[in-house]
C-alpha positions in Angstrom: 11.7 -63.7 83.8 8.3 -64.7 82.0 5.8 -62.1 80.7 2.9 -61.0 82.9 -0.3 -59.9 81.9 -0.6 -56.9 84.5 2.9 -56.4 85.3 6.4 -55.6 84.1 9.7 -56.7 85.2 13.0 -54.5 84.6 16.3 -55.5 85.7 18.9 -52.4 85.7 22.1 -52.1 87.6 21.2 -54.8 90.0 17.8 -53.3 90.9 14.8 -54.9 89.9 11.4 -53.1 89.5 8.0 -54.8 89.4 5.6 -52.6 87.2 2.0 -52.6 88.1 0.7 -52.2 84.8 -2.6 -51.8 83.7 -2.4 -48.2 83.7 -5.9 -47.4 82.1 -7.6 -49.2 85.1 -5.5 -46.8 87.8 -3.5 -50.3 88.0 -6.5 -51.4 90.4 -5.9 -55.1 91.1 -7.4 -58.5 90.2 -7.3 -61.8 90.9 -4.7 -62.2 88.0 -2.8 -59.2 89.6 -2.8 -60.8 92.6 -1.5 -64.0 91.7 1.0 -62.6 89.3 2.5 -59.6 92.3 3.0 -63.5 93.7 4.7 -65.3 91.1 6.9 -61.8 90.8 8.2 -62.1 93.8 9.0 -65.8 94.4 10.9 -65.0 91.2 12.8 -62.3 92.2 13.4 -63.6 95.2 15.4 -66.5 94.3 17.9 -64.6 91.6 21.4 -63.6 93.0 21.5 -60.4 90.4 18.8 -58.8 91.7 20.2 -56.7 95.3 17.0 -54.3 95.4 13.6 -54.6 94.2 11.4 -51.6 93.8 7.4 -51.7 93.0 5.9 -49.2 91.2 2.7 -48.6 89.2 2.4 -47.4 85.7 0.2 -44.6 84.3 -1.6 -41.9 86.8 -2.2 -43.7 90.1 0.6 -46.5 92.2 -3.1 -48.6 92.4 -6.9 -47.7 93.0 -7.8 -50.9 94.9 -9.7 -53.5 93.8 -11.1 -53.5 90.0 -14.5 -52.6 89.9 -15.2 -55.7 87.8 -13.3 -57.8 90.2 -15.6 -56.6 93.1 -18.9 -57.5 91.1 -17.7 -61.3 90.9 -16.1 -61.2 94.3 -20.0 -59.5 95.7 -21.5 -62.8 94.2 -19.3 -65.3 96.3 -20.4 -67.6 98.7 -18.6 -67.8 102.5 -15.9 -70.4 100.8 -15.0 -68.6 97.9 -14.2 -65.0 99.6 -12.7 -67.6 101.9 -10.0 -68.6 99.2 -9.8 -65.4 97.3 -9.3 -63.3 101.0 -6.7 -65.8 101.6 -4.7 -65.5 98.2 -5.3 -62.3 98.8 -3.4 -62.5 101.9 -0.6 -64.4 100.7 0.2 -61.4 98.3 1.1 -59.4 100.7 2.5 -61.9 102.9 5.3 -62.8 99.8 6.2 -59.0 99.7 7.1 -58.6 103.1 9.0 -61.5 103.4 10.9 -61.2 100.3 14.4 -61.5 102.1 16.0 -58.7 99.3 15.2 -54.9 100.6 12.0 -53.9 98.9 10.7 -49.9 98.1 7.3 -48.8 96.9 7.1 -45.5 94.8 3.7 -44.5 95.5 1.8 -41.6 93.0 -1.6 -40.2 92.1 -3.3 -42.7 94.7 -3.1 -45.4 96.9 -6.9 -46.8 97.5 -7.6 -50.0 99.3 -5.5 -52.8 99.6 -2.9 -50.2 97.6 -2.0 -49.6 101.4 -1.0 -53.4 101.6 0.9 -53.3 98.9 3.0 -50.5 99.9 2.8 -51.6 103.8 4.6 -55.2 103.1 7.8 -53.1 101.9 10.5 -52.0 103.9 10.7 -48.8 102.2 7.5 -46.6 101.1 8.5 -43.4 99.0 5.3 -40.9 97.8 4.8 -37.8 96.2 2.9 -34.8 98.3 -0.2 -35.3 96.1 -0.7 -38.7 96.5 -4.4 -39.6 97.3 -4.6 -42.7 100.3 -7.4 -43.9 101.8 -9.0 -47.2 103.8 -12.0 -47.4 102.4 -13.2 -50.7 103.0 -15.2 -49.1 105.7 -17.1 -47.2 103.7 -18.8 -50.6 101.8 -19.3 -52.2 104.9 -16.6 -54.4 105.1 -12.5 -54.2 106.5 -9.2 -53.8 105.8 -8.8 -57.5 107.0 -5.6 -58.7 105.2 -3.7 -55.7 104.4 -3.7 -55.0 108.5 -0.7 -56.8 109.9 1.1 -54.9 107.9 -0.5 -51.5 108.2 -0.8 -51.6 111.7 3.1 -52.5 112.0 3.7 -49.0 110.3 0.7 -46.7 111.8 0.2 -48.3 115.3 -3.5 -49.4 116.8 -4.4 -45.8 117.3 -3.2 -44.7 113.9 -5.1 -47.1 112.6 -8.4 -46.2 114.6 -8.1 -42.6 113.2 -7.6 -43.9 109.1 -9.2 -47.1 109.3 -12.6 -46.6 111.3 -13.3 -43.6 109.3 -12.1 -44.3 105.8 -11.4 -40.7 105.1 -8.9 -39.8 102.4 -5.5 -38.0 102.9 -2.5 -36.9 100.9 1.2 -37.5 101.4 2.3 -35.2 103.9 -0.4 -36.6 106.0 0.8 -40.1 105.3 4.1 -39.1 106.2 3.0 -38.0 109.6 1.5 -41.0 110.8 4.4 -43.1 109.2 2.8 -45.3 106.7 5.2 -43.5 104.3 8.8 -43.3 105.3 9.0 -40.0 103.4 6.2 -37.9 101.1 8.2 -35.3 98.3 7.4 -33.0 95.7 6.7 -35.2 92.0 10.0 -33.9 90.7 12.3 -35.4 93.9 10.4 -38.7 93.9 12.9 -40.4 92.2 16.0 -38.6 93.2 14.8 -39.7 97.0 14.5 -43.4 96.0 17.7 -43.4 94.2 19.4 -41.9 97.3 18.0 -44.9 99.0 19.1 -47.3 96.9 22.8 -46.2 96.6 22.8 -46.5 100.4 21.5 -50.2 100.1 23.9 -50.9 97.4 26.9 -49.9 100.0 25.5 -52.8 102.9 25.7 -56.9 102.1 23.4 -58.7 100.4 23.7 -61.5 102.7 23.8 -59.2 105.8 20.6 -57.0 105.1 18.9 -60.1 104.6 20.0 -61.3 108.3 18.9 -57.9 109.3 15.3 -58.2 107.9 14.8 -61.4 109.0 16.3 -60.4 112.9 13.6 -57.2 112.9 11.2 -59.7 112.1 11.7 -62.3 114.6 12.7 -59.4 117.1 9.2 -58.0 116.6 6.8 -61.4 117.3 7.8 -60.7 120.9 10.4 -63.9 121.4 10.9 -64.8 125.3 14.3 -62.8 126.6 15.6 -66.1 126.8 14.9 -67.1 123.1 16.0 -63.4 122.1 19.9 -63.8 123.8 20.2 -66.9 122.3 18.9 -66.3 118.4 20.9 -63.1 118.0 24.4 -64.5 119.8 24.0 -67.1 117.2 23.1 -64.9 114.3 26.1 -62.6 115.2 28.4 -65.2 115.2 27.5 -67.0 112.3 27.4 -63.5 110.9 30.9 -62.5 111.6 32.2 -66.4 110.1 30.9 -65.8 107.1 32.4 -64.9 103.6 30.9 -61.8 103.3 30.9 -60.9 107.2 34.7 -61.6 106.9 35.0 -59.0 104.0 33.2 -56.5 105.6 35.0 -56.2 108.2 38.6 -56.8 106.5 37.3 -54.2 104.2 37.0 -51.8 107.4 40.5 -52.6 108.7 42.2 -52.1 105.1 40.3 -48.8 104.8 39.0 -50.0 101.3 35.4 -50.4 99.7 33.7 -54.1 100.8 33.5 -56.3 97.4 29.8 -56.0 97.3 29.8 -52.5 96.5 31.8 -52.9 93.1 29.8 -53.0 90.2 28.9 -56.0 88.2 
Protein backbone atom coordinates (compact mmCIF):
# COMPACT_ATOMS: atom_id res chain seq x y z
CA UNK A 1 0.00 0.00 0.00
CA UNK A 2 1.47 3.55 -0.96
CA UNK A 3 1.57 6.48 1.52
CA UNK A 4 -1.33 9.02 1.57
CA UNK A 5 -1.25 12.43 2.47
CA UNK A 6 -4.54 12.45 4.58
CA UNK A 7 -4.95 8.90 5.39
CA UNK A 8 -3.38 5.82 6.93
CA UNK A 9 -3.61 2.23 6.02
CA UNK A 10 -3.15 -0.57 8.74
CA UNK A 11 -3.36 -4.10 8.03
CA UNK A 12 -3.73 -6.38 11.41
CA UNK A 13 -5.09 -9.84 11.56
CA UNK A 14 -6.80 -9.73 8.27
CA UNK A 15 -8.56 -6.38 8.99
CA UNK A 16 -7.75 -3.47 7.31
CA UNK A 17 -8.42 0.10 8.62
CA UNK A 18 -8.36 3.26 6.55
CA UNK A 19 -7.36 6.27 8.84
CA UNK A 20 -8.73 9.61 8.13
CA UNK A 21 -5.95 11.60 9.21
CA UNK A 22 -5.63 15.07 9.36
CA UNK A 23 -6.62 15.21 12.90
CA UNK A 24 -5.84 18.97 13.52
CA UNK A 25 -8.50 19.85 10.82
CA UNK A 26 -11.41 17.49 12.66
CA UNK A 27 -10.22 15.20 9.62
CA UNK A 28 -12.66 17.61 7.47
CA UNK A 29 -12.18 16.47 3.84
CA UNK A 30 -10.68 17.87 0.65
CA UNK A 31 -10.40 17.29 -2.75
CA UNK A 32 -7.05 15.34 -1.99
CA UNK A 33 -9.09 13.37 0.78
CA UNK A 34 -11.49 12.66 -1.51
CA UNK A 35 -9.49 11.29 -4.19
CA UNK A 36 -7.28 9.41 -1.88
CA UNK A 37 -10.69 7.62 0.37
CA UNK A 38 -10.84 6.53 -3.58
CA UNK A 39 -7.55 5.24 -4.37
CA UNK A 40 -7.93 3.42 -0.64
CA UNK A 41 -10.48 1.57 -1.58
CA UNK A 42 -9.80 0.36 -5.12
CA UNK A 43 -6.68 -0.78 -3.28
CA UNK A 44 -8.14 -2.68 -0.65
CA UNK A 45 -10.46 -3.97 -2.63
CA UNK A 46 -8.52 -5.93 -4.87
CA UNK A 47 -6.01 -7.65 -2.01
CA UNK A 48 -7.12 -11.32 -0.88
CA UNK A 49 -5.54 -10.62 2.88
CA UNK A 50 -7.62 -8.10 3.66
CA UNK A 51 -11.38 -9.98 4.90
CA UNK A 52 -12.73 -6.69 6.73
CA UNK A 53 -12.04 -3.08 6.27
CA UNK A 54 -12.84 -0.59 8.91
CA UNK A 55 -12.78 3.44 8.47
CA UNK A 56 -12.04 5.46 11.08
CA UNK A 57 -10.88 9.09 11.79
CA UNK A 58 -7.87 10.18 13.75
CA UNK A 59 -7.80 12.84 16.53
CA UNK A 60 -11.17 14.35 18.22
CA UNK A 61 -13.84 14.10 15.50
CA UNK A 62 -14.61 10.74 12.72
CA UNK A 63 -14.77 14.10 10.07
CA UNK A 64 -16.28 17.76 10.24
CA UNK A 65 -17.29 17.94 6.59
CA UNK A 66 -15.81 19.78 4.13
CA UNK A 67 -12.47 21.88 4.93
CA UNK A 68 -13.17 25.35 5.32
CA UNK A 69 -10.42 26.17 2.82
CA UNK A 70 -11.80 23.62 0.42
CA UNK A 71 -15.30 25.39 0.51
CA UNK A 72 -13.66 28.94 -0.29
CA UNK A 73 -12.27 27.48 -3.67
CA UNK A 74 -15.23 25.27 -4.27
CA UNK A 75 -17.67 28.92 -3.55
CA UNK A 76 -15.54 30.41 -6.49
CA UNK A 77 -16.42 27.62 -9.18
CA UNK A 78 -18.29 28.00 -12.18
CA UNK A 79 -21.45 25.43 -13.05
CA UNK A 80 -18.72 22.89 -14.69
CA UNK A 81 -16.37 22.78 -12.13
CA UNK A 82 -18.86 22.03 -9.06
CA UNK A 83 -20.01 19.86 -11.90
CA UNK A 84 -16.78 17.67 -11.75
CA UNK A 85 -15.80 18.18 -8.14
CA UNK A 86 -19.84 17.08 -7.04
CA UNK A 87 -19.27 14.18 -9.19
CA UNK A 88 -15.74 12.94 -7.73
CA UNK A 89 -17.36 13.72 -4.97
CA UNK A 90 -19.94 11.19 -5.68
CA UNK A 91 -17.78 8.55 -6.76
CA UNK A 92 -16.22 8.52 -3.22
CA UNK A 93 -18.90 7.35 -1.76
CA UNK A 94 -19.99 5.32 -4.53
CA UNK A 95 -16.36 3.16 -4.16
CA UNK A 96 -17.22 2.66 -0.37
CA UNK A 97 -20.41 1.07 -0.79
CA UNK A 98 -19.51 -1.09 -3.39
CA UNK A 99 -16.40 -2.31 -1.97
CA UNK A 100 -17.48 -6.10 -2.23
CA UNK A 101 -15.35 -6.83 1.37
CA UNK A 102 -17.77 -6.03 4.51
CA UNK A 103 -16.90 -2.45 5.53
CA UNK A 104 -17.51 -0.63 9.31
CA UNK A 105 -17.28 3.05 10.23
CA UNK A 106 -16.22 3.92 13.92
CA UNK A 107 -17.76 7.20 14.15
CA UNK A 108 -16.59 9.81 17.34
CA UNK A 109 -16.60 13.42 18.40
CA UNK A 110 -18.64 14.37 15.08
CA UNK A 111 -20.00 13.53 12.01
CA UNK A 112 -20.82 16.96 9.95
CA UNK A 113 -21.72 17.00 6.35
CA UNK A 114 -20.85 14.58 3.85
CA UNK A 115 -19.25 12.74 7.20
CA UNK A 116 -22.81 11.11 6.97
CA UNK A 117 -21.80 9.77 3.40
CA UNK A 118 -19.00 8.48 4.46
CA UNK A 119 -20.36 6.49 7.20
CA UNK A 120 -23.72 5.81 5.16
CA UNK A 121 -21.76 3.88 2.13
CA UNK A 122 -20.72 1.19 4.86
CA UNK A 123 -22.44 -1.76 5.80
CA UNK A 124 -21.73 -1.31 9.34
CA UNK A 125 -21.79 2.23 11.24
CA UNK A 126 -20.56 1.92 14.97
CA UNK A 127 -20.68 5.55 17.28
CA UNK A 128 -20.13 6.59 20.60
CA UNK A 129 -23.24 8.37 22.56
CA UNK A 130 -21.61 11.72 22.23
CA UNK A 131 -21.03 11.82 18.82
CA UNK A 132 -22.17 15.20 17.21
CA UNK A 133 -24.15 14.50 13.44
CA UNK A 134 -25.70 16.89 11.50
CA UNK A 135 -26.92 17.70 7.61
CA UNK A 136 -26.04 20.91 7.42
CA UNK A 137 -25.85 21.62 3.90
CA UNK A 138 -29.24 23.22 4.41
CA UNK A 139 -28.23 25.63 6.51
CA UNK A 140 -25.72 27.37 3.48
CA UNK A 141 -28.28 27.13 1.11
CA UNK A 142 -27.41 24.23 -0.62
CA UNK A 143 -28.12 19.95 -0.27
CA UNK A 144 -26.97 16.96 0.77
CA UNK A 145 -27.04 15.99 -3.01
CA UNK A 146 -24.44 13.10 -3.27
CA UNK A 147 -24.21 11.70 0.08
CA UNK A 148 -28.28 10.91 -0.28
CA UNK A 149 -28.61 7.56 -1.96
CA UNK A 150 -27.01 6.33 0.66
CA UNK A 151 -28.51 8.11 3.59
CA UNK A 152 -31.84 7.75 2.58
CA UNK A 153 -31.16 3.84 2.17
CA UNK A 154 -30.45 3.83 6.02
CA UNK A 155 -33.10 6.74 7.42
CA UNK A 156 -35.97 6.38 4.88
CA UNK A 157 -37.70 9.52 2.90
CA UNK A 158 -39.37 10.66 6.09
CA UNK A 159 -36.22 10.31 8.26
CA UNK A 160 -34.69 12.19 5.95
CA UNK A 161 -37.39 15.04 5.89
CA UNK A 162 -37.02 15.34 9.66
CA UNK A 163 -32.72 15.61 9.60
CA UNK A 164 -32.25 16.83 6.31
CA UNK A 165 -34.79 19.76 5.75
CA UNK A 166 -33.91 21.14 9.05
CA UNK A 167 -30.19 20.62 9.43
CA UNK A 168 -30.42 20.40 13.12
CA UNK A 169 -27.75 18.57 15.06
CA UNK A 170 -28.18 15.31 17.15
CA UNK A 171 -26.01 12.89 19.12
CA UNK A 172 -25.76 9.07 19.00
CA UNK A 173 -28.61 7.70 20.68
CA UNK A 174 -30.62 9.88 18.42
CA UNK A 175 -28.76 8.53 15.46
CA UNK A 176 -29.39 5.22 16.57
CA UNK A 177 -33.05 5.70 16.58
CA UNK A 178 -33.53 6.65 13.20
CA UNK A 179 -30.99 3.91 12.00
CA UNK A 180 -28.28 5.82 10.40
CA UNK A 181 -26.07 4.05 13.02
CA UNK A 182 -26.56 0.38 13.45
CA UNK A 183 -25.68 0.84 17.21
CA UNK A 184 -24.54 4.27 19.38
CA UNK A 185 -22.25 3.07 22.91
CA UNK A 186 -20.62 4.63 25.61
CA UNK A 187 -16.59 5.79 24.43
CA UNK A 188 -15.21 3.00 26.47
CA UNK A 189 -17.42 -0.03 24.52
CA UNK A 190 -16.77 1.57 21.14
CA UNK A 191 -14.28 -0.78 20.25
CA UNK A 192 -15.20 -3.80 22.12
CA UNK A 193 -18.69 -3.50 19.93
CA UNK A 194 -16.79 -3.35 16.65
CA UNK A 195 -14.53 -6.08 17.51
CA UNK A 196 -17.61 -8.26 18.46
CA UNK A 197 -18.63 -7.48 14.95
CA UNK A 198 -15.75 -8.36 13.28
CA UNK A 199 -15.18 -11.84 15.02
CA UNK A 200 -18.60 -12.62 13.68
CA UNK A 201 -17.52 -11.54 10.04
CA UNK A 202 -14.41 -13.43 10.45
CA UNK A 203 -16.62 -16.76 11.15
CA UNK A 204 -18.84 -16.25 7.37
CA UNK A 205 -16.87 -16.69 3.77
CA UNK A 206 -15.12 -14.24 2.09
CA UNK A 207 -16.51 -15.28 -1.06
CA UNK A 208 -20.00 -15.83 0.28
CA UNK A 209 -20.46 -12.37 2.12
CA UNK A 210 -19.44 -10.83 -0.92
CA UNK A 211 -22.42 -12.73 -2.88
CA UNK A 212 -24.49 -11.53 -0.06
CA UNK A 213 -23.66 -7.82 -0.47
CA UNK A 214 -23.92 -7.88 -3.93
CA UNK A 215 -27.66 -10.03 -3.73
CA UNK A 216 -29.02 -7.10 -1.04
CA UNK A 217 -27.89 -4.77 -3.60
CA UNK A 218 -29.42 -6.02 -6.70
CA UNK A 219 -32.49 -7.23 -4.41
CA UNK A 220 -32.95 -3.62 -3.46
CA UNK A 221 -33.10 -1.72 -7.16
CA UNK A 222 -36.47 -3.25 -7.32
CA UNK A 223 -35.62 -6.24 -10.13
CA UNK A 224 -39.03 -7.55 -11.93
CA UNK A 225 -40.19 -11.00 -9.86
CA UNK A 226 -39.22 -12.59 -12.95
CA UNK A 227 -35.55 -11.28 -13.02
CA UNK A 228 -35.52 -11.78 -9.10
CA UNK A 229 -36.36 -15.94 -9.31
CA UNK A 230 -33.98 -16.25 -11.89
CA UNK A 231 -30.77 -14.13 -10.45
CA UNK A 232 -30.91 -15.73 -6.99
CA UNK A 233 -31.62 -19.65 -8.32
CA UNK A 234 -28.53 -18.96 -10.14
CA UNK A 235 -26.56 -17.30 -7.50
CA UNK A 236 -27.60 -20.18 -5.07
CA UNK A 237 -26.46 -22.67 -7.28
CA UNK A 238 -23.30 -21.37 -8.32
CA UNK A 239 -22.99 -20.74 -4.64
CA UNK A 240 -23.35 -24.14 -3.32
CA UNK A 241 -20.66 -25.52 -6.54
CA UNK A 242 -18.24 -23.54 -5.36
CA UNK A 243 -14.93 -24.28 -3.30
CA UNK A 244 -15.77 -22.46 -0.49
CA UNK A 245 -19.72 -23.14 -0.71
CA UNK A 246 -18.51 -26.88 -0.72
CA UNK A 247 -16.53 -26.36 2.53
CA UNK A 248 -19.05 -24.72 4.27
CA UNK A 249 -21.26 -26.87 4.12
CA UNK A 250 -18.92 -30.17 4.56
CA UNK A 251 -17.73 -28.23 7.46
CA UNK A 252 -21.38 -28.30 8.83
CA UNK A 253 -21.85 -32.01 8.23
CA UNK A 254 -18.31 -32.98 9.84
CA UNK A 255 -19.27 -30.72 12.89
CA UNK A 256 -15.85 -28.90 12.38
CA UNK A 257 -14.83 -25.13 11.93
CA UNK A 258 -15.13 -23.94 7.91
CA UNK A 259 -11.28 -23.26 6.70
CA UNK A 260 -11.86 -19.66 6.48
CA UNK A 261 -12.11 -19.23 9.99
CA UNK A 262 -8.47 -20.49 10.76
CA UNK A 263 -6.00 -17.96 11.14
CA UNK A 264 -3.47 -16.95 8.71
Amino acid sequence: MKSFTSLEFELADRTGTIWLNRPDKHNAMTAEMIGEIIECFDTVNAMPEVRIVVLRGRGPSFCAGADLNYMKGIAAFGFEENYHDSLQLARCFNTIYTCTKPTIAVVHGAAIGGANGLLSACDFVYCTDDTKFAFAEVKLGIVPATISPYVIKRIGEYGARDLMITGRRFLGKEAAFFRLVNQSVAAEELDTTVNTTIKSLMTSGPAAMTACKKLIHAISNDLSTDTVMDYTARLIAELRASAEGQEGMASFLEKRPPSWTQQG
